[in-house]
C-alpha positions in Angstrom: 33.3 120.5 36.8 33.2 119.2 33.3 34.2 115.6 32.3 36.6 114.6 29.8 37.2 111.2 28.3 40.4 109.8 27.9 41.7 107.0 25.8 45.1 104.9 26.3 48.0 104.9 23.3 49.2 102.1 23.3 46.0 99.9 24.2 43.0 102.2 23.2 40.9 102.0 26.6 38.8 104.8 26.9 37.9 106.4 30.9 35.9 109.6 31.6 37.3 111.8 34.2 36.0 114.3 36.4 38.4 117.5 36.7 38.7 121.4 36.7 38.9 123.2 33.3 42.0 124.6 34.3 43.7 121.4 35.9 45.9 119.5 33.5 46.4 115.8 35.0 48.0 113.1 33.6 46.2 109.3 33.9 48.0 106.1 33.2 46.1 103.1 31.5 44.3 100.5 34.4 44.8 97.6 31.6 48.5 98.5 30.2 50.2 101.5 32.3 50.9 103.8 29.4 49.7 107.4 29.5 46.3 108.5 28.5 45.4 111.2 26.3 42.7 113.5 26.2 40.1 113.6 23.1 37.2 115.1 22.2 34.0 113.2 23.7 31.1 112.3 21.6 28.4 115.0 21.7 24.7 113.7 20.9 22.4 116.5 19.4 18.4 116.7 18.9 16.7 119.0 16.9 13.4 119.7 18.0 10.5 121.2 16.8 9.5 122.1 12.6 12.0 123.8 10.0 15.2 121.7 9.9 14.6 119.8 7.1 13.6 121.1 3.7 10.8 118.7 4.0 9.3 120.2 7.1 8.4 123.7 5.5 7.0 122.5 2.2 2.8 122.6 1.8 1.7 119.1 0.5 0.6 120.4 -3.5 -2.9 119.2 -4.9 -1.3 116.2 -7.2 0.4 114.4 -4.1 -3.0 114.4 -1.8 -5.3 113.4 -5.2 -3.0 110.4 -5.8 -3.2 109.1 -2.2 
């Protein structure tokens, strides 16, 4: 089951919820009472490993390694 996150109208608290992708529930707000709606949840992304960056592919040239 996936989890969604959820964040108040009226007040702005966000909650994470466990539910089905097919269930729709509807949460109120612990701090106010209002409804909840859901959002999109913030996704963190790594990119591993050489050639994702134009830096990355490029051979050092002979003027840059004399000059060090």
């Amino acid at each position: 089951m996936p989890m969604y996150r959820y964040v108040c109208q009226s007040c702005g608290n966000e909650e994470v919820h466990l539910h089905g992708v097919n269930e729709s529930p509807s949460f109120k707000c612990v701090r106010c009472g209002s409804d909840m709606v859901r959002t999109i949840g913030r996704v963190g992304i790594v990119f591993k490993g050489s050639g994702f960056y134009i830096t990355d592919s490029r051979k050092e040239s002979k003027t840059e390694s004399k000059n060090e």
